[in-house]
Structure formats: C-alpha cells, structure tokens
C-alpha positions as CSV (number, residue, x, y, z in Angstrom):
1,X,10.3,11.0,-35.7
2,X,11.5,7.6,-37.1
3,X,13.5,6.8,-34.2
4,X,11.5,8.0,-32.1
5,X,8.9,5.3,-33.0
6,X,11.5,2.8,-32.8
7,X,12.1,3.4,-29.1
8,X,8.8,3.5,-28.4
9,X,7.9,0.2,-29.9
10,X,10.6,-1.4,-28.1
11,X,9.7,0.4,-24.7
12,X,6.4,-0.9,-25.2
13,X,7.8,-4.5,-25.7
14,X,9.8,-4.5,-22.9
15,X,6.9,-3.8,-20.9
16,X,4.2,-5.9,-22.0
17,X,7.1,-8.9,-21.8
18,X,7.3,-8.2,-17.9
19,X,4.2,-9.5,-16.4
20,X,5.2,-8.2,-13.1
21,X,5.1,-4.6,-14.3
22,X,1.8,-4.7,-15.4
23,X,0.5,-6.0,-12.6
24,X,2.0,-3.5,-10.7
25,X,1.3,-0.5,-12.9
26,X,-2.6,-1.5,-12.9
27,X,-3.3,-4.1,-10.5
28,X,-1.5,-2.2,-7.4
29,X,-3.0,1.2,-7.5
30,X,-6.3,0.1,-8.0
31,X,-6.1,-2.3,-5.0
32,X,-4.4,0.7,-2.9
33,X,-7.2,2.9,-3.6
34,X,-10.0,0.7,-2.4
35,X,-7.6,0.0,0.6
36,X,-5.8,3.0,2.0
37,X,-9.0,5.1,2.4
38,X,-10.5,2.6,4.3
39,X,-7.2,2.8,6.7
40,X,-7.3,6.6,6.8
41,X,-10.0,7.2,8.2
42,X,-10.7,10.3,10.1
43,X,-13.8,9.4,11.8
44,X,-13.1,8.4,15.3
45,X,-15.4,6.4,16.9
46,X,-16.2,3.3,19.5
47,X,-13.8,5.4,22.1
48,X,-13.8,3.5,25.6
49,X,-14.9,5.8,28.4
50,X,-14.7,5.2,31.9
51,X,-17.5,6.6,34.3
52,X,-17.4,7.8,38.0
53,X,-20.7,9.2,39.2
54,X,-20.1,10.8,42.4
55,X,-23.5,12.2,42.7
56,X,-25.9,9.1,41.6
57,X,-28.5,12.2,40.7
58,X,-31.5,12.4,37.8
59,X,-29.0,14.5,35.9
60,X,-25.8,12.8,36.1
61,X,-28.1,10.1,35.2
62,X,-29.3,11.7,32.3
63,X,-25.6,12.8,31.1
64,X,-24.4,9.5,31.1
65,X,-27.3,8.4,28.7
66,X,-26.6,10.8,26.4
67,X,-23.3,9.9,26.0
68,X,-23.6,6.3,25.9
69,X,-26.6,7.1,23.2
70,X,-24.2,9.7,21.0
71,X,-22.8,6.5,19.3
72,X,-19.0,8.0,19.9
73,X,-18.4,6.6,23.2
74,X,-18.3,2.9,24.7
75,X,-18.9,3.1,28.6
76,X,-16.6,0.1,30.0
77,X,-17.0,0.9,33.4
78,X,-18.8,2.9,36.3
79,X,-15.9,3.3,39.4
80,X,-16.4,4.7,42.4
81,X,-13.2,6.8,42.3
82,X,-11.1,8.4,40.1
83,X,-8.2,6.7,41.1
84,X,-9.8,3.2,39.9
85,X,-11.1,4.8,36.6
86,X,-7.7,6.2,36.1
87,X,-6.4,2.5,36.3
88,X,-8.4,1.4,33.1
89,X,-6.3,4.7,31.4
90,X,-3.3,2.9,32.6
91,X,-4.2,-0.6,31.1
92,X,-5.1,1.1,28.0
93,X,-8.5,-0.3,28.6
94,X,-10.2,3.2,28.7
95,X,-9.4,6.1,26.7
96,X,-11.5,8.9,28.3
97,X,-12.1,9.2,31.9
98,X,-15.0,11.6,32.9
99,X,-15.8,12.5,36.3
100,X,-19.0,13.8,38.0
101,X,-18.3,15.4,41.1
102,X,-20.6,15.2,44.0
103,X,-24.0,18.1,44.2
104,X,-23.7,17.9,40.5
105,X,-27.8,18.3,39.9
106,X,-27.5,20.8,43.0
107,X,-25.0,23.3,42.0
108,X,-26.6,23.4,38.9
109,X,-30.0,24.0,40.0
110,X,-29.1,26.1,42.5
111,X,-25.9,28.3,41.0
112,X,-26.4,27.3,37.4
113,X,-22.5,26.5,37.0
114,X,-20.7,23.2,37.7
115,X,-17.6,21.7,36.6
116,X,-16.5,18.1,35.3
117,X,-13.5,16.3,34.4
118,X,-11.8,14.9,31.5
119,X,-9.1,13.0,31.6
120,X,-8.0,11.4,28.5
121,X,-4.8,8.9,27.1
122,X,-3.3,11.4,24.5
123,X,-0.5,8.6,23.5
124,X,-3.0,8.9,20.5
125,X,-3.0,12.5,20.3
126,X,-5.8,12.4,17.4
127,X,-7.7,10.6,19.3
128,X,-7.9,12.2,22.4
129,X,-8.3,15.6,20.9
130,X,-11.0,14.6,19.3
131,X,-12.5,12.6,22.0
132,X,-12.1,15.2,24.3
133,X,-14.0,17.6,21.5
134,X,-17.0,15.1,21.0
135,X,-17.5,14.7,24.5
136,X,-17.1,18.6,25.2
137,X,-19.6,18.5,22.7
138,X,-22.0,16.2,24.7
139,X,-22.0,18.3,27.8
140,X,-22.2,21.5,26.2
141,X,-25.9,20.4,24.4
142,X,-26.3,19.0,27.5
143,X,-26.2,21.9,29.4
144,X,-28.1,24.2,26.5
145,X,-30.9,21.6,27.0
146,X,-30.9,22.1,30.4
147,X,-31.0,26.2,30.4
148,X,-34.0,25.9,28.2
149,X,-35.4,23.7,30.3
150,X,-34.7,26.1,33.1
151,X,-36.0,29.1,30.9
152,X,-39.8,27.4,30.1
153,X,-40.2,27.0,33.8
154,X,-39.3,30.2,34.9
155,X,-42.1,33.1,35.4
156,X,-40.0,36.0,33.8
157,X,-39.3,36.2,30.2
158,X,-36.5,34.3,28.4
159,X,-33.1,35.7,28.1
160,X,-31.7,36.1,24.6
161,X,-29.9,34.3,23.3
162,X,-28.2,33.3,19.7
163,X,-28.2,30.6,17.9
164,X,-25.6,29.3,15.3
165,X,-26.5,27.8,12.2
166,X,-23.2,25.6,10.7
167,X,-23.0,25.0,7.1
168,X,-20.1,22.9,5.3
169,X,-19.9,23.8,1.8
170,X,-18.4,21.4,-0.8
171,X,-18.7,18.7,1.9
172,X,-21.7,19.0,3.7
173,X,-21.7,15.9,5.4
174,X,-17.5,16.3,6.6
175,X,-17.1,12.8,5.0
176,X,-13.3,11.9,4.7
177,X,-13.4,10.0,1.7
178,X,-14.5,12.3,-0.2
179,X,-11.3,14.5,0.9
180,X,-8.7,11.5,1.3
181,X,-10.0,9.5,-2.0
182,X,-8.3,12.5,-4.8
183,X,-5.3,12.9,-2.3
184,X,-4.6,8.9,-2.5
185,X,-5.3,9.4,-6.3
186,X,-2.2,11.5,-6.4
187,X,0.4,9.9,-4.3
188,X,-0.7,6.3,-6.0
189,X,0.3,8.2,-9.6
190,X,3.2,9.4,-8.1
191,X,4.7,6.4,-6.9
192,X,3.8,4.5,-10.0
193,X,5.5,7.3,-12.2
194,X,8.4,7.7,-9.5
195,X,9.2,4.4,-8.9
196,X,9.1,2.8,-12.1
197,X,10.5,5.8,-14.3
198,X,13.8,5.8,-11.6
199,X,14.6,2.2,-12.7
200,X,14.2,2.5,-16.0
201,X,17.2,3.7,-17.6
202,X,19.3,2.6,-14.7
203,X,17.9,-0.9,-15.7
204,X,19.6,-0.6,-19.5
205,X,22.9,0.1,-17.6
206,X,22.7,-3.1,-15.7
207,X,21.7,-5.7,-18.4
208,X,24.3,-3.5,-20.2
209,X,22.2,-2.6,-23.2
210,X,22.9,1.1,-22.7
211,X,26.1,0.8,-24.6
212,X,24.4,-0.3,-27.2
213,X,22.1,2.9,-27.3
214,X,25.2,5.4,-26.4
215,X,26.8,4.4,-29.4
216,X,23.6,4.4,-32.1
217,X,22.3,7.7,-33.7
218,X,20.1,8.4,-31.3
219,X,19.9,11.8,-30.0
220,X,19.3,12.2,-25.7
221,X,16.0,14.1,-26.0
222,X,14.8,11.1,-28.6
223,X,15.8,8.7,-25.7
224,X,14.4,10.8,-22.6
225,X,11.2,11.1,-24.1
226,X,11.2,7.5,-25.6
227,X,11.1,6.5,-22.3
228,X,9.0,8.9,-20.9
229,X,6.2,8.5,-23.5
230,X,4.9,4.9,-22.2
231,X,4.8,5.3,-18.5
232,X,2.8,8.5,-19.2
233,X,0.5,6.5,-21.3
234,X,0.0,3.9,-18.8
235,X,0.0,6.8,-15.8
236,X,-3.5,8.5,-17.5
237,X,-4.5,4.5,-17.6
238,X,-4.2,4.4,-14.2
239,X,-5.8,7.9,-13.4
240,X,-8.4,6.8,-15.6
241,X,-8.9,3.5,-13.2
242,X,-8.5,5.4,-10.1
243,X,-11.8,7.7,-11.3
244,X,-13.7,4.8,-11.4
245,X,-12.8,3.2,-8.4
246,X,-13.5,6.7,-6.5
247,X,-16.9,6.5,-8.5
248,X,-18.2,2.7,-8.6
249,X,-16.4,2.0,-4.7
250,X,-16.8,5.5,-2.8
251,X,-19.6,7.4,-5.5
252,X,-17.3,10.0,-5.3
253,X,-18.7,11.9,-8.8
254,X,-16.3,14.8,-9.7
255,X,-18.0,18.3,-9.9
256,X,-16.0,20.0,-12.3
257,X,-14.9,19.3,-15.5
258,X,-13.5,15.9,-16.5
259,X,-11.6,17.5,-19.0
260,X,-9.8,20.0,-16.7
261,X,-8.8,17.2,-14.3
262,X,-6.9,15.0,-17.3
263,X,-5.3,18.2,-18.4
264,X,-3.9,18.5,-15.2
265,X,-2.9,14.9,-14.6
266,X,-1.5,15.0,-18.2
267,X,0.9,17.7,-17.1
268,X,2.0,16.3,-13.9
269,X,2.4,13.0,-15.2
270,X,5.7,14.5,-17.6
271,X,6.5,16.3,-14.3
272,X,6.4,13.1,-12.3
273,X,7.9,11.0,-14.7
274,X,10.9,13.7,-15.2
275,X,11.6,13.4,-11.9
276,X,12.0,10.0,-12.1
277,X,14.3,10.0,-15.3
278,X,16.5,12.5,-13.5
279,X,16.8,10.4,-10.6
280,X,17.8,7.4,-13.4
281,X,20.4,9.8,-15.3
282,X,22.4,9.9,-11.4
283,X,22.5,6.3,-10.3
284,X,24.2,3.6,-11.4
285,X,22.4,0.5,-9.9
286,X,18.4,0.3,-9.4
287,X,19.1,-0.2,-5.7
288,X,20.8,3.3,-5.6
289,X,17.8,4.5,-7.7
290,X,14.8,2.7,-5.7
291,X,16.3,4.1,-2.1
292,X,16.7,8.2,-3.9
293,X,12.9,8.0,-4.9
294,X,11.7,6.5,-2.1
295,X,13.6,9.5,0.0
296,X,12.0,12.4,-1.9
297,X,8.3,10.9,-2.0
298,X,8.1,10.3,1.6
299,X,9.1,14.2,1.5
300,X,6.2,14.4,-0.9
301,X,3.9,12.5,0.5
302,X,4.4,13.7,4.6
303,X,4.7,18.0,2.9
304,X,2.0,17.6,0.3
305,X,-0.7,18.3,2.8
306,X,-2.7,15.3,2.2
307,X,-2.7,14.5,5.7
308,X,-2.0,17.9,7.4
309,X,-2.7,21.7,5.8
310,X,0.6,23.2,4.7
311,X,-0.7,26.5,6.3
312,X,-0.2,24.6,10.0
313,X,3.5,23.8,9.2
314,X,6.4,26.1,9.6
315,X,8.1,28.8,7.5
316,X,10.7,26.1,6.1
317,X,8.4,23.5,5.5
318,X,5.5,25.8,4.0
319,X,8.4,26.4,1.4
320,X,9.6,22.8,0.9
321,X,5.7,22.2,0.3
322,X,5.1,25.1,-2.4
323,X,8.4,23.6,-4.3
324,X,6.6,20.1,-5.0
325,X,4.6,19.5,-7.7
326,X,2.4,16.8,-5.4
327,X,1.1,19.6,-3.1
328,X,0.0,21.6,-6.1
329,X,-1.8,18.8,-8.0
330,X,-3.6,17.5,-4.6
331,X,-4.8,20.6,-3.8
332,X,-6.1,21.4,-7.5
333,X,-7.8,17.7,-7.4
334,X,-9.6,18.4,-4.8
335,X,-11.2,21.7,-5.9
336,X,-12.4,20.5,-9.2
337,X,-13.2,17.3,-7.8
338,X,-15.5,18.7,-4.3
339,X,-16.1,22.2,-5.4
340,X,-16.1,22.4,-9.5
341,X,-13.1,25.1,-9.8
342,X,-12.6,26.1,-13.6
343,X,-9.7,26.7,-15.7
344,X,-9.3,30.5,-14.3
345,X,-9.3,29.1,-10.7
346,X,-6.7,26.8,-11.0
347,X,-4.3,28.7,-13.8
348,X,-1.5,29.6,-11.8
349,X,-1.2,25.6,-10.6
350,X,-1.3,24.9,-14.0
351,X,1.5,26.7,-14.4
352,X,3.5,25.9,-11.6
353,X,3.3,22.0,-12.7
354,X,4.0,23.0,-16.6
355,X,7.0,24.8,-14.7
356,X,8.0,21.5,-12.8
357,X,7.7,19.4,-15.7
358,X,9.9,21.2,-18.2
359,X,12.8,22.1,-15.5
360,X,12.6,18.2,-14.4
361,X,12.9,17.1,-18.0
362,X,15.2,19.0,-19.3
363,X,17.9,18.2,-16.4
364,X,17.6,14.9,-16.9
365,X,18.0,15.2,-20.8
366,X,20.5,17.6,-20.3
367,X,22.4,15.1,-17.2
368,X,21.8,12.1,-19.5
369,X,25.5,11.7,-20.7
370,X,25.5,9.8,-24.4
371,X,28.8,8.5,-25.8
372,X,28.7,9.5,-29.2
C-alpha cells in the first residue's frame, strides 16, 4: 500500500506541474460541451423553397401562406416554371422546389384529389428528408382543413373519421439537447480518459524514466493502477463539471438517481482508462500511441449510436457496437438521465462495463513487461 502511495503522489505531481494538462482535462470538455450541442443540432430549419404557382387560385394561395407562416420554410422565389425554379436547386440557392399544377382549387373541389410536386437537393440527405417530411406535413393539414371545411358545408352527415393523438414520453417536446447533451457527456470522458491514459506510460519510456521504474520493487499491478488512479479521479471531476454544464447551460436536470449515474461513470471510467493503459503497454512513441486511440474512438464514437440507432446498422456493425463499452454507457445515460431507469433496469449494462473494465485492465497489467 506504501508504494502504492508513492506512485500516486508522484503521478499527481507530474500532473499538476503540466499546466497544459489541466487545462485540457478541465478547461476542454467543459468548453466542448457548451459547443458541440449547439453544432449538432437536429432541428432543421430556415430551408429555402422555391415556388411555382401554376394555378394563381384562392387555395394555392392559401397553401403558400401556410408554408411561408410554418416558420420551417424561406420562400426565395415564385417562377413561372419548373424549369426556372429547378435553376435556384442548381445554384444551391433553393433547397425545396414545390410545384402547383394548373386547376389545382378545381380538381379539388370538384374530384377531391390533386397532386403536387417536390423536388428537393438531397446532397444533404438529412435535410431534404426532413424537408420533404415538414412540407409533406404542410399539405397534409392542409388538405385535412380543407375536407372539414368541405364536410361543414355539405347537407349530409359527416363521414367518420379518426383522429390521432401523438404523445412523446421522456421528451415530450422532441428537443435534441436533451438527447445529444448525455451522449457528448460520454464521448468528451472518453477522449479525455483515452487520450491522456494512452500517453502516459509511453511518455515514461521517452524521457526514459521507465528504466528507472522496471528496475525498482515495484510490482506491474502497483504501477497500472498507480497510473490509473489519478485520471480516474480527474475523469469523475470532469463528469461532475459536465452535470453542471448540462444543468446551468441546457437545464437539462437528471431524472433518476444521481447516485446510479456516478456508479456507472465510476465503472466505465477504469474501463476507459484500461483501454488506454493497454494501448500504452503496445507503443513505443506517443505518436504511435495518439494515432491507435484516435483509430478505435472514431470506431466508438461513429458505432456508439449517439448519432444513429445501432438497431438501423447491419449484422457486423450491430456486433462491433454491442462490444464497446461507449455504446453501453450512452445508452444507460440517457435512460436515467430522460426517463429515471433504476438499478434493476440497467443491471445487465452494469455488468457489461464491470466486464470491460476488468478484461481491459488486466491485459494491460498482464502486457506491461517489467524488467525485474
């Protein structure tokens, strides 16, 4: 135990003598957070729509002010054709074309069924599909508004009809911080524990004061955990700061328990940092080191279903997602975070991260080769 405290007072000097490191363990993620939300953002708005009226009629009219009025769409031009609206596409002027074809107001009055087109710029494929959704959208009230209408007027009684009721629980207002903010949480921890973990013993090789430790009584699971001890410490620090930031910046206000959540991030912080003391035990220079972890957390980061469900991605990848521990602890942030999940929800995560972290640690214990 006495060595033990030895390394750790000298890890602990070593990083509180590198002002860089602090600023980068503290400063960084908390900056990142208040940043990268703001960036990915899922709400798509102010989308440039390009107009061609070919029936100039009281309900064309009409349609056109409700989309301009939806607060979605930016009208940036009425044509006369579609080849000229199409034009503003090709510019990347206009993202959205929608054309009303002529006896629009007749057809409908008199047949009840007309159709219009959409033509959108899917280069941004997020953007048109969701353009092409909110203006789908448009139409469709639209045209509900308009049966009623009809319905009132007519003599005979109203046709039935059903009405849907829509209800999002855990988020009722579909707001994306609340479902990006815990995700960044995550990857920010994991980069931080990564990142600085993978250049920490490879660091001791390069200013050469790893001989010094190879030959000293010091056993490898003394030094593994020596070094894993501090940047844990600092990790909850910096989970600690990212829970207030999601509070005081985005009044994102956990539901569940505050306990359960550090229990969790206590866990996959010694999975994190393992992984990053086992890329240290295989490379020799922190160049080697930086480049390894920087491979495997984009693979993190792209599979961890932050950005995408891992239920929309193939067999192969579904597989490569339920073998990271990032995937695991985004997904049980999230629940206790937005929905309040408890201990017996989220046991068998618990132990798929215990499982990371003590397969992770021991490698790199049991790759760390000591000279004795």
């Amino acid at each position: 135990m006495k060595v033990l405290l030895f390394i750790l007072q000298k890890e602990f000097r070593m990083i509180f003598r590198d002002k860089i490191i602090l600023v980068i363990m503290f400063g960084l993620p908390v900056i990142q957070l208040i940043v990268l939300p703001l960036a990915a953002n899922f709400d798509v708005k102010n989308i440039n729509i390009s107009i061609v009226d070919n029936d100039h009629s009281t309900m064309s009219q009409q349609l056109i002010s409700k989309t301009a009025a939806s607060g979605y769409f930016r009208i940036i031009s009425a044509e006369n054709s579609y080849p000229a609206a199409f034009q503003n596409i090709e510019k990347s002027t206009a993202d959205i074309v929608m054309e009303i074809p002529p006896g629009f107001e007749r057809n409908l009055v008199r047949e009840h069924v007309q159709k219009i087109g959409i033509s959108a710029d899917a280069i941004n494929g997020t953007k048109a599909m969701l353009g092409g959704a909110y203006l789908a959208a448009i139409i469709n009230d639209f045209s509900s508004n308009l049966q009623l209408n009809m319905q009132s007027a007519a003599v005979t009684g109203q046709a039935a009809s059903i009405e849907i009721s829509t209800l999002n629980w855990y988020n009722p207002h579909a707001e994306y911080k609340f479902y990006m903010v815990p995700g960044i949480l995550v990857l920010l921890l994991t980069m931080i524990g990564g990142f600085l973990t993978a250049l920490n013993i490879v660091k001791e090789k390069e200013i050469g004061t790893i001989e010094q430790i190879n030959v000293s009584p010091i056993r490898k699971w003394q030094f593994i955990l020596g070094k894993l001890i501090p940047f844990w410490i600092m990790g909850m620090i910096v989970f600690s700061l990212g829970l207030v930031v999601a509070r005081v910046v985005y009044g994102i206000i956990p539901v569940g328990s505050f306990g359960l959540l550090y229990l969790f991030a206590a866990v996959y912080m010694v999975a994190v940092l393992g992984f990053g003391l086992l890329i240290s035990t295989y490379s020799d220079t922190q160049v080697q080191a930086m480049f390894v972890a920087f491979f495997f957390i984009m693979i993190f980061i792209l599979m961890s279903g932050l950005f995408t469900p891992a239920e929309s991605m193939p067999g192969w990848a579904r597989t490569i997602s339920g073998l990271t521990p990032v995937t695991h602890f985004i997904k049980i942030v999230r629940m206790i975070v937005m929905k309040g999940s408890t201990l017996n929800d989220v046991l068998p995560e618990l132990g798929y991260e215990a499982a990371f972290a003590l397969i992770l640690n021991g490698w790199a214990i049991l790759n760390y080769r000591k000279t004795e």
